[in-house]
FIDOLO-374051 format. One record per residue: residue number from 0; residue in one letter; x, y, z of N, C-alpha, C in turn. Coordinates in pm, 1 decimal. Each point is the difference from the previous one (the first is absolute). Layout:
N
{atom NUM "A" {X Y Z} {X Y Z} {X Y Z}}
...
END
This chain:
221
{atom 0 "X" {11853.0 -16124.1 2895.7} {-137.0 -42.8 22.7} {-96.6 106.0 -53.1}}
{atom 1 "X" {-88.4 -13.1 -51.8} {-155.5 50.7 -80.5} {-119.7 6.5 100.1}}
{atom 2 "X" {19.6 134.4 55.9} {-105.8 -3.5 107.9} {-113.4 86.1 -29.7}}
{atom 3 "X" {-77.8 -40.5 38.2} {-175.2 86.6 -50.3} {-38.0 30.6 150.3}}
{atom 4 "X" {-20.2 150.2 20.9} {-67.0 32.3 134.8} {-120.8 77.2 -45.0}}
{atom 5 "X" {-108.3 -4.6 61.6} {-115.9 -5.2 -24.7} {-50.5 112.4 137.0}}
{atom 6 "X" {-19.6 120.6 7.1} {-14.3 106.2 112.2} {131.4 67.0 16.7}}
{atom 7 "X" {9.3 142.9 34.0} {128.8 53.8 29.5} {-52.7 93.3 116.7}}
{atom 8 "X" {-101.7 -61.6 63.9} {-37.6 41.6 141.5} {179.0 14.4 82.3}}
{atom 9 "X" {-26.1 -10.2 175.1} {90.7 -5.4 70.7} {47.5 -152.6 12.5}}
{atom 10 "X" {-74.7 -92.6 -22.8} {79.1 -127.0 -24.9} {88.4 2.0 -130.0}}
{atom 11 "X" {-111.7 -46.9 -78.0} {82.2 56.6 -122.0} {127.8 49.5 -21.0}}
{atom 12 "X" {20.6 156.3 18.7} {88.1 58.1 -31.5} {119.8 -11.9 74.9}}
{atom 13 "X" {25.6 -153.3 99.8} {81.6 -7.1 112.3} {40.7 -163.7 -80.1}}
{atom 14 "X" {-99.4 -71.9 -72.9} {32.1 -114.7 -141.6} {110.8 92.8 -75.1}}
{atom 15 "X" {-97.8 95.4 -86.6} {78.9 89.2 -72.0} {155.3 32.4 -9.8}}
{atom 16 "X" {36.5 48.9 108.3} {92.9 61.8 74.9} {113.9 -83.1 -12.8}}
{atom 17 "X" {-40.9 -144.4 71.9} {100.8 -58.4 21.2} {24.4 -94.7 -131.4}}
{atom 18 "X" {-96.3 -10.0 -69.9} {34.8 -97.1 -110.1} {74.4 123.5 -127.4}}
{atom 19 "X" {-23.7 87.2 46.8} {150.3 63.0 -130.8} {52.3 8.2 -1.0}}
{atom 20 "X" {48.0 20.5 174.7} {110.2 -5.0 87.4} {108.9 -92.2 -52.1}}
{atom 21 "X" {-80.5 -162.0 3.0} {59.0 -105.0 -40.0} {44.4 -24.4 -191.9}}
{atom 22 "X" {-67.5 117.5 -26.4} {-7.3 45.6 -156.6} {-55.8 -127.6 -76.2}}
{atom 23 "X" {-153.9 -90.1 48.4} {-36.7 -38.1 -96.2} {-88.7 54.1 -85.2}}
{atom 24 "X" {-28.1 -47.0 -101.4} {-135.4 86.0 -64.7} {-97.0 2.9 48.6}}
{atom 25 "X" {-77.0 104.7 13.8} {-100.4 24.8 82.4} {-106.6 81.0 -108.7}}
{atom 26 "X" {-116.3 -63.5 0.5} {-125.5 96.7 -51.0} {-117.7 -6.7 86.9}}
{atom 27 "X" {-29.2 141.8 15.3} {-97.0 3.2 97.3} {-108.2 83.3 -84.6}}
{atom 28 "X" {-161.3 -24.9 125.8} {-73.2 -20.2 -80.0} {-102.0 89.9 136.3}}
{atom 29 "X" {-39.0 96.2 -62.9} {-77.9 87.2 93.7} {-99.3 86.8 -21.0}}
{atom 30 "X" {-110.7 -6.3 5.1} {-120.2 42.0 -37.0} {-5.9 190.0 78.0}}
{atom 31 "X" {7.6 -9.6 47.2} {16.9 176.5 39.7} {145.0 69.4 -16.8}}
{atom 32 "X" {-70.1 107.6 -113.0} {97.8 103.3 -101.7} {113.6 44.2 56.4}}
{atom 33 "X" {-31.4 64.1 149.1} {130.2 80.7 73.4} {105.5 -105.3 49.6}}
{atom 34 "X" {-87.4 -87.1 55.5} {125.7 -112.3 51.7} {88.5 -51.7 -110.4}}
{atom 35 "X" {-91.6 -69.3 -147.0} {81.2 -39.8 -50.3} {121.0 109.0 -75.1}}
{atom 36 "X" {-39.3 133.1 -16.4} {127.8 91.1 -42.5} {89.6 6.3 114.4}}
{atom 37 "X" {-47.1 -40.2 180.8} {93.9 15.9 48.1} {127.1 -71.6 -15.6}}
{atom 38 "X" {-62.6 -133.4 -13.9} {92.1 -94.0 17.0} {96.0 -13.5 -169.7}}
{atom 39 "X" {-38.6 17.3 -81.6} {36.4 53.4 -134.6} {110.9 91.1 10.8}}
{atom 40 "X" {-36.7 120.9 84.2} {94.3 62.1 -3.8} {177.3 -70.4 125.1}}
{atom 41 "X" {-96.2 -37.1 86.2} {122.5 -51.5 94.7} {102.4 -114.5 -6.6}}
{atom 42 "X" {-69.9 -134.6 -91.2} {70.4 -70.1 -9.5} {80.3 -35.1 -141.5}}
{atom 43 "X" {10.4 -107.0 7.3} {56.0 -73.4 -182.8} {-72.3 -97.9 -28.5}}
{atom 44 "X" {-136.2 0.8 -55.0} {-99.8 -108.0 -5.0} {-67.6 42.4 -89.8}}
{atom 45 "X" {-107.0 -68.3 -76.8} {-127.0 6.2 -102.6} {-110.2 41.3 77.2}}
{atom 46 "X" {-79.5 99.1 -20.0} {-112.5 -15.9 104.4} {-107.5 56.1 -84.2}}
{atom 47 "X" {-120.6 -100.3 12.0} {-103.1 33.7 -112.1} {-103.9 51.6 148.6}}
{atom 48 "X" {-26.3 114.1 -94.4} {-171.8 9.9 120.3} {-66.9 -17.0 -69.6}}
{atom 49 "X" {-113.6 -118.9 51.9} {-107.4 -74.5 -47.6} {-32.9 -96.8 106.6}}
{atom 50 "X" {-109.1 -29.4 7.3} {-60.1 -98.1 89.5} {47.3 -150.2 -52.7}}
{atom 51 "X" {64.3 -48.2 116.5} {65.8 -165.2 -0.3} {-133.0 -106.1 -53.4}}
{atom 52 "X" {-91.4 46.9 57.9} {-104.6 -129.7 -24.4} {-50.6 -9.4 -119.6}}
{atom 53 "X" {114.7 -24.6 -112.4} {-34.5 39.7 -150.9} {71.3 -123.0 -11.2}}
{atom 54 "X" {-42.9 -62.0 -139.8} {92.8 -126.7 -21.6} {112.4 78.9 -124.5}}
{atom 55 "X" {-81.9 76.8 -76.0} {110.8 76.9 -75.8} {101.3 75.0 49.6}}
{atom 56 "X" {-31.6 128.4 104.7} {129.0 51.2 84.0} {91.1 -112.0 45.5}}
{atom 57 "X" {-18.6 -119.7 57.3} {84.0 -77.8 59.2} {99.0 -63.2 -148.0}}
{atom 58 "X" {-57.4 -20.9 -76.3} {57.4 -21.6 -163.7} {86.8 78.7 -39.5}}
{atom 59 "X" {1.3 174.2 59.4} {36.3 65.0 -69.5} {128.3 37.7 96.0}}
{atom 60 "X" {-42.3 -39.9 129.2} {125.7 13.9 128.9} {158.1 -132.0 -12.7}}
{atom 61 "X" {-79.0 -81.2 -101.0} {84.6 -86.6 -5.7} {-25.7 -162.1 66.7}}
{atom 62 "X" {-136.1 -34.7 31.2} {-49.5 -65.5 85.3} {68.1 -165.7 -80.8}}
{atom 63 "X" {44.3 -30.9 -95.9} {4.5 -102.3 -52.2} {137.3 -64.8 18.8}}
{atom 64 "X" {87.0 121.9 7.8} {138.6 7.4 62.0} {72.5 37.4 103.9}}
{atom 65 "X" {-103.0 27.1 107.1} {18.7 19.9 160.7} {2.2 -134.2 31.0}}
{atom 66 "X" {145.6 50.4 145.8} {58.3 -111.0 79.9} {-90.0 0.1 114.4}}
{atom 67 "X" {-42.9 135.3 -5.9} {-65.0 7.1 143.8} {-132.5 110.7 7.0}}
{atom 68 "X" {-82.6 -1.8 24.4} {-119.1 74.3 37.6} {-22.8 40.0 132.4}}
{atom 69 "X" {-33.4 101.7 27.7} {-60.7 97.0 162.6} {-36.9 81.1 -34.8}}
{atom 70 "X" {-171.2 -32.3 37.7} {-82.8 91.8 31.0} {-34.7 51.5 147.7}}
{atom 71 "X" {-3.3 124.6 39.2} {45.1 68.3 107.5} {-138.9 50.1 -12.3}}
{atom 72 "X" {-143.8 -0.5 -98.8} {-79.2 109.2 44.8} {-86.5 17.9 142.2}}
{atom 73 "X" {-90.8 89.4 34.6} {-39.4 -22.8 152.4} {-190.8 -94.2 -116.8}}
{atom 74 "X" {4.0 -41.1 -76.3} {-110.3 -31.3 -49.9} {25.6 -143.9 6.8}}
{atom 75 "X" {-92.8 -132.8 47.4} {69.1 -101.7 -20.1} {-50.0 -92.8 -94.2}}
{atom 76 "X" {-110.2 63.1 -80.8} {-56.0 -7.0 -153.8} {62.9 2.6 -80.0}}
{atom 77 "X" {98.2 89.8 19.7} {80.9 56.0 -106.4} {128.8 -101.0 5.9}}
{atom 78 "X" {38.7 -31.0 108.6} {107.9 -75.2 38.9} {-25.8 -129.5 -16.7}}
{atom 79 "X" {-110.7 -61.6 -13.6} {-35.5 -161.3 -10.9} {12.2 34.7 -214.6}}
{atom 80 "X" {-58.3 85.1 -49.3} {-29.1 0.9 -133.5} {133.9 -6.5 -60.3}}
{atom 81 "X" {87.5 84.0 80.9} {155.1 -1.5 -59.9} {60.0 -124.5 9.8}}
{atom 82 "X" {-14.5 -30.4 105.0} {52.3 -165.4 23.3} {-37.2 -108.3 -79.5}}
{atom 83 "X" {-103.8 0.0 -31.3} {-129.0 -57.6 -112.8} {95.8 -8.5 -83.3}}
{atom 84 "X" {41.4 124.8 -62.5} {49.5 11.0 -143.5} {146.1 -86.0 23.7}}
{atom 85 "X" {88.5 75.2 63.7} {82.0 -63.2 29.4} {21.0 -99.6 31.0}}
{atom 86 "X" {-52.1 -101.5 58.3} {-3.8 -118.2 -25.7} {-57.2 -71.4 -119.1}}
{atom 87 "X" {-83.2 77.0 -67.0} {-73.4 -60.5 -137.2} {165.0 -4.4 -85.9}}
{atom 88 "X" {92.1 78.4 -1.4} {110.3 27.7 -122.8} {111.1 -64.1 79.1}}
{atom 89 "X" {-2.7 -34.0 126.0} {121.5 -94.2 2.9} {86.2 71.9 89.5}}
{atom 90 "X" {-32.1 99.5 87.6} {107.7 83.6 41.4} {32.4 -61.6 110.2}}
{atom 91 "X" {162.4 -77.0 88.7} {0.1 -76.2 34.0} {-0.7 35.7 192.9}}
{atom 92 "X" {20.8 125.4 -3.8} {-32.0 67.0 150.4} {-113.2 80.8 8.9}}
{atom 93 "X" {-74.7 -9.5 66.7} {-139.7 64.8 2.1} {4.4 22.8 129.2}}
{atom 94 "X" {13.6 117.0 54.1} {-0.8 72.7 157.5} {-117.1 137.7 -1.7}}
{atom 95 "X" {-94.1 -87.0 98.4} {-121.2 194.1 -20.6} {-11.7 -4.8 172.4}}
{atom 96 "X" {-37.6 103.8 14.4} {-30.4 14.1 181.8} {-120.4 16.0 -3.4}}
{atom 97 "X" {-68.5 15.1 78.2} {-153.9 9.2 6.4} {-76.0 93.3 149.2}}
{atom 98 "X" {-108.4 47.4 4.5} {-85.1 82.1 93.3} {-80.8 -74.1 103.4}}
{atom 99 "X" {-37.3 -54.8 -105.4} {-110.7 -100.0 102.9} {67.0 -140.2 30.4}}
{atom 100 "X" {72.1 -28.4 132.9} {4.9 -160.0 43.1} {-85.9 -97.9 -89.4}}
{atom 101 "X" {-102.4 18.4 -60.4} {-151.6 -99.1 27.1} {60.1 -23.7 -141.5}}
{atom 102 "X" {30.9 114.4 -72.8} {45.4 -75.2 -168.0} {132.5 -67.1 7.3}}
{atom 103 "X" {19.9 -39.1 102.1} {171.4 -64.8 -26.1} {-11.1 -171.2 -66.1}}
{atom 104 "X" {-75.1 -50.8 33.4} {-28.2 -121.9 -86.0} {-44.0 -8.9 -115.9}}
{atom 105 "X" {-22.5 120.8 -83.5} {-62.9 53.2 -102.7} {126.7 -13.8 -112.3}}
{atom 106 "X" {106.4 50.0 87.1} {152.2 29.6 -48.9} {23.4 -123.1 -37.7}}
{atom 107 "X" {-20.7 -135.9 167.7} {173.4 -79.3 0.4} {-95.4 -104.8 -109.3}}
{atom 108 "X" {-91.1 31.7 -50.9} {-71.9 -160.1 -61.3} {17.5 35.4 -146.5}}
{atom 109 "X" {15.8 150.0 18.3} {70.7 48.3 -200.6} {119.6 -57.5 39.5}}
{atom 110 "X" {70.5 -27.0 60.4} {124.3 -28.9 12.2} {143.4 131.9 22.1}}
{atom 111 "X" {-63.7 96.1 98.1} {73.7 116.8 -44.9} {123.9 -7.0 101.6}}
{atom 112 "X" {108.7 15.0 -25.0} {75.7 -62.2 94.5} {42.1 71.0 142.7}}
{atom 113 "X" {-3.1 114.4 -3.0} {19.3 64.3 97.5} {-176.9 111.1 54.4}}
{atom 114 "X" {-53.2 -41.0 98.3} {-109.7 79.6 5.8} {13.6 87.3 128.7}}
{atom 115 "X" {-24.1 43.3 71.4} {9.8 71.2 116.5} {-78.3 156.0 -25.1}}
{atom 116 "X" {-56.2 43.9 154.5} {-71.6 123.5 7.4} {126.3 101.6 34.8}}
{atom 117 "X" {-29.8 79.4 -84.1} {64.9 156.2 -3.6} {-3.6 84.7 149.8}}
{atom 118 "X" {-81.4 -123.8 69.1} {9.1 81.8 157.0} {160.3 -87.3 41.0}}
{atom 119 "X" {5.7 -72.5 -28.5} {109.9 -100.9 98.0} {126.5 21.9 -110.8}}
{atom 120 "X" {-23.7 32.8 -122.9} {203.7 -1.3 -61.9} {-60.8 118.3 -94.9}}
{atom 121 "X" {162.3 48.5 -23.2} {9.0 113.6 -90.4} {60.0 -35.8 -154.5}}
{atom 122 "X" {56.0 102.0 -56.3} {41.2 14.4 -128.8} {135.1 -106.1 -28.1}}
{atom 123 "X" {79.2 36.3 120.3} {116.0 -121.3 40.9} {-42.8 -156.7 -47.9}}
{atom 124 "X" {-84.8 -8.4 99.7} {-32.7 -143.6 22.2} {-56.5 -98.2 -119.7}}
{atom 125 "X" {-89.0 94.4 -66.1} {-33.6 -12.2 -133.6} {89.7 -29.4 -143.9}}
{atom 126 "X" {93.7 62.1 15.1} {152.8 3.5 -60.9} {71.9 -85.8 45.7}}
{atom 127 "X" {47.8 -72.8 104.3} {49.7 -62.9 59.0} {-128.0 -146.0 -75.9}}
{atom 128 "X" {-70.9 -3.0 3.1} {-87.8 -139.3 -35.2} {26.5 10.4 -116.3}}
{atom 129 "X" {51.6 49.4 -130.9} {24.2 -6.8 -105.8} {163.3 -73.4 -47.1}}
{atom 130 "X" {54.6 108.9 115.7} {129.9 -12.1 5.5} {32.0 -148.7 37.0}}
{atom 131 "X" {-27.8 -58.1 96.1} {6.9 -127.8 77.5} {-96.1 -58.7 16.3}}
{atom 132 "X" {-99.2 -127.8 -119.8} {-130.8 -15.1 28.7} {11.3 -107.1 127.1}}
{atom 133 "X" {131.8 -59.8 22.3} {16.5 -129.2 96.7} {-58.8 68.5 174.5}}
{atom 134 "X" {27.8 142.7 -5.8} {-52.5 46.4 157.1} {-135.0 14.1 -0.3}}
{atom 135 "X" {-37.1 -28.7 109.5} {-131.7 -28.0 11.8} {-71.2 128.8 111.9}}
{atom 136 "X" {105.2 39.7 83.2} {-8.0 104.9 113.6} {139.0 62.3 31.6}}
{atom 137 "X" {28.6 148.4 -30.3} {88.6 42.7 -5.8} {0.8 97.9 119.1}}
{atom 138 "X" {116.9 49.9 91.8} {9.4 138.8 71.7} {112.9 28.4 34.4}}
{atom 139 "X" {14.7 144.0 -65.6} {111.5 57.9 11.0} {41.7 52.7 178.2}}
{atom 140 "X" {126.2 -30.5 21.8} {43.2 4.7 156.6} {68.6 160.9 28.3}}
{atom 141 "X" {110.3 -3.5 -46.2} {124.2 121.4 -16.7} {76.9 -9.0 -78.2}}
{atom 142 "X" {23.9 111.4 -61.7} {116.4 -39.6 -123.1} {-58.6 -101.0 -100.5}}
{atom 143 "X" {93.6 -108.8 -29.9} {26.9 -49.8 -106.9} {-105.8 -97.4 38.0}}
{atom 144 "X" {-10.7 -52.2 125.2} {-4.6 -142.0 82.4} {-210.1 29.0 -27.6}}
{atom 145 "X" {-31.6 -149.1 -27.7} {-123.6 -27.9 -13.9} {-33.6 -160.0 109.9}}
{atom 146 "X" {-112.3 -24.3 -1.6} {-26.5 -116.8 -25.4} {-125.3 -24.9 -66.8}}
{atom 147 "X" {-1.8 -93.7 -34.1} {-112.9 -58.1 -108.0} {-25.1 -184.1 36.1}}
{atom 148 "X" {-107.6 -29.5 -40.6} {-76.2 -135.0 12.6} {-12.0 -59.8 -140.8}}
{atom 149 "X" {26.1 -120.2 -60.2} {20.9 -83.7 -143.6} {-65.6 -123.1 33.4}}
{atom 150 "X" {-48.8 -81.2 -111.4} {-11.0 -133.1 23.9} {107.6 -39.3 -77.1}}
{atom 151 "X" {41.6 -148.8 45.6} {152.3 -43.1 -104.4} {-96.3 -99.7 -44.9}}
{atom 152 "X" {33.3 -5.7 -166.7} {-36.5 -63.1 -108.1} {69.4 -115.9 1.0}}
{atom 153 "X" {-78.7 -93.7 -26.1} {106.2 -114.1 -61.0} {40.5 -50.6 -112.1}}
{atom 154 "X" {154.2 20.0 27.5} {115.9 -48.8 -92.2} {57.7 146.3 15.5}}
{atom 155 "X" {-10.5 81.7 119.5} {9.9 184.3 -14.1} {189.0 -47.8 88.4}}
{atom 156 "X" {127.4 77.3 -54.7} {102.5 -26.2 40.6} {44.2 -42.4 166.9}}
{atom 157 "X" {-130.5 22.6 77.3} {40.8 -5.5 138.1} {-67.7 -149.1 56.2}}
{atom 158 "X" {-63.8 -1.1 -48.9} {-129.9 -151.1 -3.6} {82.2 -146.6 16.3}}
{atom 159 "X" {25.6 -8.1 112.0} {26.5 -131.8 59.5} {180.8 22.8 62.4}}
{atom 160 "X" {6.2 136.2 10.3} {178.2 -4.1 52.0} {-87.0 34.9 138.0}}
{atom 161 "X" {104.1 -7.8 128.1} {-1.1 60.8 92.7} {46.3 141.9 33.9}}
{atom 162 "X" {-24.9 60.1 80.0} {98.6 131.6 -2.5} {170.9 26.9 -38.1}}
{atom 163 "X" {51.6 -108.9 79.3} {148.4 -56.3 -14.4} {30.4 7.9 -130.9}}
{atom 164 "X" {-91.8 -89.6 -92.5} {55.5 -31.0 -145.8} {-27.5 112.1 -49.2}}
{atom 165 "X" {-156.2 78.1 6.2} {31.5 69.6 -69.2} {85.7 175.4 22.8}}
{atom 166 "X" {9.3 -28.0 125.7} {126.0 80.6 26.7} {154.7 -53.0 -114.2}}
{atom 167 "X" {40.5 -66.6 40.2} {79.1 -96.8 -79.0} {33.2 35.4 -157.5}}
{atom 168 "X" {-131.5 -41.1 -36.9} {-38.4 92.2 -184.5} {16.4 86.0 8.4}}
{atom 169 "X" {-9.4 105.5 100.7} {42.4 158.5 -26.0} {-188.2 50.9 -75.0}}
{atom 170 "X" {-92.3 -58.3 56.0} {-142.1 15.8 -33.1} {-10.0 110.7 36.3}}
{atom 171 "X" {-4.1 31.8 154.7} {-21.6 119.0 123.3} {28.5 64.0 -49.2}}
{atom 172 "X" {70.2 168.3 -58.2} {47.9 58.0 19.8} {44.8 55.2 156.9}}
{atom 173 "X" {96.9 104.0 -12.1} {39.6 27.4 128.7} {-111.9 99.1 58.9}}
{atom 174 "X" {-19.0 -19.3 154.2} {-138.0 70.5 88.4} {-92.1 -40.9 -32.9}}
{atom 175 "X" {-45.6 -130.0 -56.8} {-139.7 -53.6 -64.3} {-43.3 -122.9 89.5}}
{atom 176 "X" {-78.7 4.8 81.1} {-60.0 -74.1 81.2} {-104.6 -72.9 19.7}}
{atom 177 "X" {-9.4 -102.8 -9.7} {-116.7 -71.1 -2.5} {-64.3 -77.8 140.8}}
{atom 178 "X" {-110.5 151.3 61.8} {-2.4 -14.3 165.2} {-97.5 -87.9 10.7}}
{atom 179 "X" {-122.1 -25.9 -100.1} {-145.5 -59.6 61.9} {12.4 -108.4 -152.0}}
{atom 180 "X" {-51.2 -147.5 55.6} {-102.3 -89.6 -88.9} {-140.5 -7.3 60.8}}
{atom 181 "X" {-77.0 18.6 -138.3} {-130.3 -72.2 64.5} {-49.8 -130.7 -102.9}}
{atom 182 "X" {2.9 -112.7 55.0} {-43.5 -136.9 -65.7} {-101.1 -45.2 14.3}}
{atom 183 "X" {-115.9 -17.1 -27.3} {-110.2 -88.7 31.3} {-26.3 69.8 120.5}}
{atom 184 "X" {-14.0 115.5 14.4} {-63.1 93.9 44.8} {73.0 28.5 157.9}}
{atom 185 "X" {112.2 -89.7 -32.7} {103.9 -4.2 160.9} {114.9 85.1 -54.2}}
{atom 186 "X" {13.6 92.5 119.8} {115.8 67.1 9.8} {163.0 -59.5 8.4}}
{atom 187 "X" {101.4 35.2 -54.1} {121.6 -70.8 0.1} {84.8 122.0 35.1}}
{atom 188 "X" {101.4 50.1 92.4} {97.0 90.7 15.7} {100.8 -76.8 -35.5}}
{atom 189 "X" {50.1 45.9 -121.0} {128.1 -105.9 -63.7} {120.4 -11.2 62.2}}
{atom 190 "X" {43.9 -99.5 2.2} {174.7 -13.6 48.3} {36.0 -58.4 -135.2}}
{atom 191 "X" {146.9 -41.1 16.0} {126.1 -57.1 -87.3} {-40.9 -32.0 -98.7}}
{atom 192 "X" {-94.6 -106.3 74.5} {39.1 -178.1 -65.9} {-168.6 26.1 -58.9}}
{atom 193 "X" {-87.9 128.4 43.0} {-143.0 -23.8 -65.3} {33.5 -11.6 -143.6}}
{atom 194 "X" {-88.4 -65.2 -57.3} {18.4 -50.5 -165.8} {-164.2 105.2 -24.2}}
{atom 195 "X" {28.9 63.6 -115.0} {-130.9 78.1 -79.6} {-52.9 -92.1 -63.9}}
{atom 196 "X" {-119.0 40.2 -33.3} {-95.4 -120.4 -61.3} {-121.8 57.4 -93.4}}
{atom 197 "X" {2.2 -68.5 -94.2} {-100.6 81.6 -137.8} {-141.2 11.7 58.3}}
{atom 198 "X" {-64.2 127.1 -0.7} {-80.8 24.6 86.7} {-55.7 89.2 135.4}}
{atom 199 "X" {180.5 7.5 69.3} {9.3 73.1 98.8} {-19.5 133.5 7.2}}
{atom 200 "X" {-98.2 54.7 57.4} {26.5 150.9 -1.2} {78.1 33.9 101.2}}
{atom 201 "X" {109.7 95.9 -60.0} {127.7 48.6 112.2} {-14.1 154.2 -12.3}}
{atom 202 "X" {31.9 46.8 115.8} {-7.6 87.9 33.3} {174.0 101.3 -25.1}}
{atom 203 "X" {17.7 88.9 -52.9} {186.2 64.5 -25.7} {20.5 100.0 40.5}}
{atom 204 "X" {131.8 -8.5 53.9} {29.2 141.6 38.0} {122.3 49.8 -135.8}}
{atom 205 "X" {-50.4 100.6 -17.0} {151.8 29.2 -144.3} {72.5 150.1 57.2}}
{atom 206 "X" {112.2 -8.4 50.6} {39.0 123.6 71.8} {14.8 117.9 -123.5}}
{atom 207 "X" {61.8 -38.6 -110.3} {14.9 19.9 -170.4} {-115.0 -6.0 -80.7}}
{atom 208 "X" {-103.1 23.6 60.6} {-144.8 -28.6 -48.4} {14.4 -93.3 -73.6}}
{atom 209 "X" {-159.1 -44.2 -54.3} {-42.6 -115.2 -72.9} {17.5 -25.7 -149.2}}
{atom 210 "X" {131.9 15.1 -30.5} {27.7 -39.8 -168.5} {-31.7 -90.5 -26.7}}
{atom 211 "X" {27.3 -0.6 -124.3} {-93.7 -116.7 -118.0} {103.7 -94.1 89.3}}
{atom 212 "X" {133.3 3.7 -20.6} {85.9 -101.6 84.4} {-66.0 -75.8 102.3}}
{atom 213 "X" {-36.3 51.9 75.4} {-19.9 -54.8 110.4} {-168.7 -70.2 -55.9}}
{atom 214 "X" {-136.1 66.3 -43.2} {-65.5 -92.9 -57.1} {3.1 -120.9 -74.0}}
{atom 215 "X" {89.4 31.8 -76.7} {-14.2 -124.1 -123.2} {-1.6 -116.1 92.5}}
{atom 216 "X" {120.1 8.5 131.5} {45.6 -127.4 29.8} {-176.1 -84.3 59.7}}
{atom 217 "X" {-73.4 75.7 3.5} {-129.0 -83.6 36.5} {-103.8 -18.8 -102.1}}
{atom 218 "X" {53.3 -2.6 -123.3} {-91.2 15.9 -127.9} {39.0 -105.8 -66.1}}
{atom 219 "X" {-59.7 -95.0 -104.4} {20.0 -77.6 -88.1} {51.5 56.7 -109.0}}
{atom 220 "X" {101.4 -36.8 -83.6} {21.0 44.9 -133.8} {-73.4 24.9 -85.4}}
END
């Protein structure tokens, strides 16, 4: 994956971190000199210092051939302008966090897919919305074990089995639980024979955390 991070603040550099970890390409993009030699020197990434809210720097970061975009700055000018671009060239994950609550509709009507304030998720969570765009609310428990909140898509592999069947398919993985539905705004605590339904937001427990495995099964092809 072709990831563009945009700030190498303390969010940032926690994107950073883990996406080289995972060794995709990573170019980052950071307007103050010391940070960006820090991170230059620490990781395995491209890192231009220059201000993001350029349509040429983003050209020159690779903006035409990014899978994924995050902008992390604490500016949310800067973070709507990046998104701007990025969505102008097609980039097909667009995740920025933001300062002010009041600009969050500013975000979801560009269409940016993951928005949230930098008071409530970190560098993780941000990475994790790239990683898995199907979660919608993620939190890490102990260890491996998460749970997270999805809507299931329809025609998405789980969409119209019951638990049974899709136990059955071998869908679940093992320790993967599916504790809460909410339907038409009514709560469902699933048993057996509950059947999933395109639409449902379910609530998971993944003892093995939340792999793509375990997403896809609520995603459309």
């Amino acid at each position: 994956m072709y990831i563009i991070v945009v700030g190498a603040g303390r969010t940032g550099r926690i994107v950073i971190d883990l996406a080289t970890q995972d060794d995709h390409d990573v170019v980052v993009i950071e307007r103050d000199a010391e940070l960006a030699e820090e991170v230059s020197a620490s990781y395995d990434c491209l890192v231009i210092n220059a201000d993001a809210a350029s349509k040429d720097i983003l050209l020159e970061a690779g903006v035409e051939e990014a899978d994924a975009l995050i902008s992390t700055t604490p500016i949310d000018s800067v973070n709507l302008m990046v998104t701007m671009f990025g969505k102008q060239y097609g980039v097909e994950t667009l995740v920025s966090s933001i300062n002010d609550p009041e600009h969050k509709d500013l975000f979801e009507d560009l269409g940016v897919n993951i928005v949230e304030s930098p008071h409530q998720l970190n560098g993780e969570y941000l990475y994790r919305a790239v990683q898995h765009p199907a979660i919608e609310e993620f939190m890490p428990i102990a260890g491996d074990a998460e749970i997270f909140e999805a809507t299931v898509d329809m025609g998405a592999p789980i969409d119209g089995l019951s638990l049974i069947d899709a136990d059955k398919n071998d869908l679940l993985p093992e320790e993967t639980i599916i504790v809460a539905i909410v339907r038409d705004s009514e709560l469902i605590i699933p048993q057996g024979e509950t059947e999933i339904q395109a639409g449902d937001e379910v609530t998971i427990f993944c003892g093995n955390g939340a792999t793509s495995r375990v997403t896809e099964i609520f995603t459309a092809s």
